[in-house]
Structure formats: C-alpha cells, structure tokens
C-alpha positions as CSV (number, residue, x, y, z in Angstrom):
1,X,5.9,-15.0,0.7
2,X,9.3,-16.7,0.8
3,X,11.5,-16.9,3.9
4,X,13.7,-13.7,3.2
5,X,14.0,-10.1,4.7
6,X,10.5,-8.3,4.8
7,X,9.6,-4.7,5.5
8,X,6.9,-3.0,6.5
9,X,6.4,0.4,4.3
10,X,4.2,3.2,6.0
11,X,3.2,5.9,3.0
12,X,0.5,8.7,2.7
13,X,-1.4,9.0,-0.5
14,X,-1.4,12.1,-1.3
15,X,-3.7,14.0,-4.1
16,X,-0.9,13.6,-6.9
17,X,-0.4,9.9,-5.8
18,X,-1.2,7.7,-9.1
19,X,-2.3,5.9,-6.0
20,X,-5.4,7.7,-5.2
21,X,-9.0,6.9,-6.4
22,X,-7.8,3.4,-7.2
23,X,-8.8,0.0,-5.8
24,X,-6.0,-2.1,-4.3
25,X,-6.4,-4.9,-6.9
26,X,-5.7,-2.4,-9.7
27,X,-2.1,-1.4,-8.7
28,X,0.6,-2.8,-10.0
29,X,2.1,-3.9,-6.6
30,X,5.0,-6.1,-6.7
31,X,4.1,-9.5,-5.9
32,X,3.7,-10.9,-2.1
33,X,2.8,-7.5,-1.3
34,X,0.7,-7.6,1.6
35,X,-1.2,-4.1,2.4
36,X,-1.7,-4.5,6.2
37,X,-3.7,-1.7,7.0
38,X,-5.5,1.4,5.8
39,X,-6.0,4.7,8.4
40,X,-8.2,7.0,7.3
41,X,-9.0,9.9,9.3
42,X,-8.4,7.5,12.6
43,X,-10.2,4.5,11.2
44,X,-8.7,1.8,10.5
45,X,-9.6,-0.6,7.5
46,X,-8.7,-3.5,7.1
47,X,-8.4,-3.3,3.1
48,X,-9.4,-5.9,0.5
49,X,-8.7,-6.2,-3.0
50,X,-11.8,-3.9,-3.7
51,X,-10.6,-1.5,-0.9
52,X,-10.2,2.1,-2.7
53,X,-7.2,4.4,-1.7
54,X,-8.0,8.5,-1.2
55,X,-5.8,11.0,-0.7
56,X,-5.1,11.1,3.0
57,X,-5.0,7.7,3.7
58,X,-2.3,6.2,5.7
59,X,-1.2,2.9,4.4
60,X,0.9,0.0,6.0
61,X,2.0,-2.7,3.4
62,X,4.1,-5.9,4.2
63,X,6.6,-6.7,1.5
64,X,9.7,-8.7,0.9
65,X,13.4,-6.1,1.7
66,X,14.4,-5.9,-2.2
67,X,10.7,-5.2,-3.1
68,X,9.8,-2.3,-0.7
69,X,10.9,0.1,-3.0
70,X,8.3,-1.0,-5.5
71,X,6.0,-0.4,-3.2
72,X,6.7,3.0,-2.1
73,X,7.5,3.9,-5.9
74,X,3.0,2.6,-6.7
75,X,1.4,4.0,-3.6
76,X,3.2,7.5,-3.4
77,X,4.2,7.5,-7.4
C-alpha cells in the first residue's frame, strides 16, 4: 500500500449485498484493499482469499482514503 491516508471501513453484509455468498477473492475490491477481519455471530475470522461473506457478517477492511468508497460501494452494493 503506498504511504497516503488509509481508512478502515466497518460494513454489514446484508441479504441484498452483491457481497453475500461470495468468496473474498471474487470481488472486485479496489486494489491494496486489505479485509482485516470478519465477525460472524461473535467469531472472529481472520479471512483469506477463499474466505466466503454471508449475510450478517461484520467486515473490517483496510484501504487507502480515496478508495474507501469502493469498498463500501462492493461489500454493501
């Protein structure tokens, strides 16, 4: 990630998200996107590529100030 302004973006998938049901490696995150951490139900995952998001899940991703947007825009689309 380069040496600018980063955010961290909390969302909740919800059941119309285009985010649910899909692994992490299929969305079409902006790049340097880190996603942090995954809570579901009061566990916590640490997500990988593989890692599938379900409606309920609370998601903490690491991404560059101009890009947040992006972000929120894929996981709660």
């Amino acid at each position: 990630m380069s040496s600018g302004e980063r955010d961290i973006v909390e969302i909740s998938i919800r059941e119309t998200s285009a985010a649910a049901n899909k692994r992490i490696l299929d969305l079409a995150l902006p790049p340097n996107t880190l996603i942090l951490l995954v809570d579901r139900a009061g566990t916590h995952i640490i997500p990988r590529g593989g890692t599938t998001l379900r409606h309920g899940d609370h998601v903490l991703a690491l991404a560059s100030t101009e890009q947040a947007p992006a972000v929120e825009r894929v996981l709660a689309g």
